[in-house]
C-alpha positions as CSV (number, residue, x, y, z in Angstrom):
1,X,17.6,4.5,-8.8
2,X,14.9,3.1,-7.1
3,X,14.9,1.4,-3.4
4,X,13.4,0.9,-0.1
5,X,14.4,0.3,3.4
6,X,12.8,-1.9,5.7
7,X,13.0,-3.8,9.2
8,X,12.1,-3.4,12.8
9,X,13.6,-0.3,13.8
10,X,12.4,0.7,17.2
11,X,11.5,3.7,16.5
12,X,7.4,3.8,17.1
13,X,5.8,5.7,14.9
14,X,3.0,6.1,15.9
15,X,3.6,8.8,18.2
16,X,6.4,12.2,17.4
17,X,9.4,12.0,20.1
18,X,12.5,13.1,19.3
19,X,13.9,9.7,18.2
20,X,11.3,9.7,15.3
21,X,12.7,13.1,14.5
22,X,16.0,12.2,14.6
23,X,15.2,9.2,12.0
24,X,12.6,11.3,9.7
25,X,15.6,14.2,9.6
26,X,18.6,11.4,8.3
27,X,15.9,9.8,5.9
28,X,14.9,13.1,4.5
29,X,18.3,13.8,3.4
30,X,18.4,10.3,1.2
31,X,14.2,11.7,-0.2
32,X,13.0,8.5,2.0
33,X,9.5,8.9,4.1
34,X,8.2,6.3,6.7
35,X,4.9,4.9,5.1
36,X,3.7,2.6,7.6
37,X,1.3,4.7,10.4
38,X,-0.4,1.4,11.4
39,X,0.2,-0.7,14.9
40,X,2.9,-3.5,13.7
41,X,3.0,-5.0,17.6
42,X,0.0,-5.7,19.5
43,X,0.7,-7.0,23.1
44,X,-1.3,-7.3,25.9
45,X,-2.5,-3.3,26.2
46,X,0.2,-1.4,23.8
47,X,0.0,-0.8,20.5
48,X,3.3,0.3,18.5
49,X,4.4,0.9,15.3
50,X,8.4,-0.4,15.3
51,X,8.2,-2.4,11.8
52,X,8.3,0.4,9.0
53,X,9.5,1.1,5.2
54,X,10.8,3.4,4.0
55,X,10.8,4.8,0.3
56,X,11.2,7.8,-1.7
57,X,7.8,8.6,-2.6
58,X,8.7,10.9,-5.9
59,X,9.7,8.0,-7.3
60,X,7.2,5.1,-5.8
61,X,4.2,7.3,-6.6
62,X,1.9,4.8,-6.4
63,X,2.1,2.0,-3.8
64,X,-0.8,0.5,-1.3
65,X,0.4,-0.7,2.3
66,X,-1.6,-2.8,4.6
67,X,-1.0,-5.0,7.7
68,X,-0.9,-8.7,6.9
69,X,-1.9,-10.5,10.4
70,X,-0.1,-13.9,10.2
71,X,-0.2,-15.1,13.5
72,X,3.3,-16.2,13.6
73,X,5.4,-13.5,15.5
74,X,4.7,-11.0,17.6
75,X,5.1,-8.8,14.9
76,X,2.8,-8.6,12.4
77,X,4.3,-8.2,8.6
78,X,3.4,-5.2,6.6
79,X,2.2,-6.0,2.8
80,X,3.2,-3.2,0.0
């Protein structure tokens, strides 16, 4: 079987803490890895990365990801 997860999650991941650790650990158990390393939220001085999917890459072995600026949200979407 084949999926993905996706959302807002508020887990930036564009640094390591101990939340992203947390997440990375539960995912791993279901063969899921975070693909998105890019800033998803731009706001005033901060960057983040809160918006992410997630797939199990044995399966999805190829797959291209890229930010798609749309100018409607404060969050930009993310394009795989």
């Amino acid at each position: 079987m084949q999926f993905f997860i996706h959302g807002d999650i508020n887990v930036n991941y564009l640094f390591h803490n101990s939340r992203r650790k947390i997440l990375d650990t539960l995912l791993a158990s279901f063969n899921l890895s975070s693909i998105v390393y890019f800033p998803t939220r731009l706001q005033n001085k901060s960057a983040t990365a809160n918006d992410n999917i997630f797939i199990d890459i044995s399966k999805f072995s190829h797959y291209v990801i890229s930010p798609l600026y749309n100018g409607l949200s404060d969050h930009d979407a993310q394009l795989i």
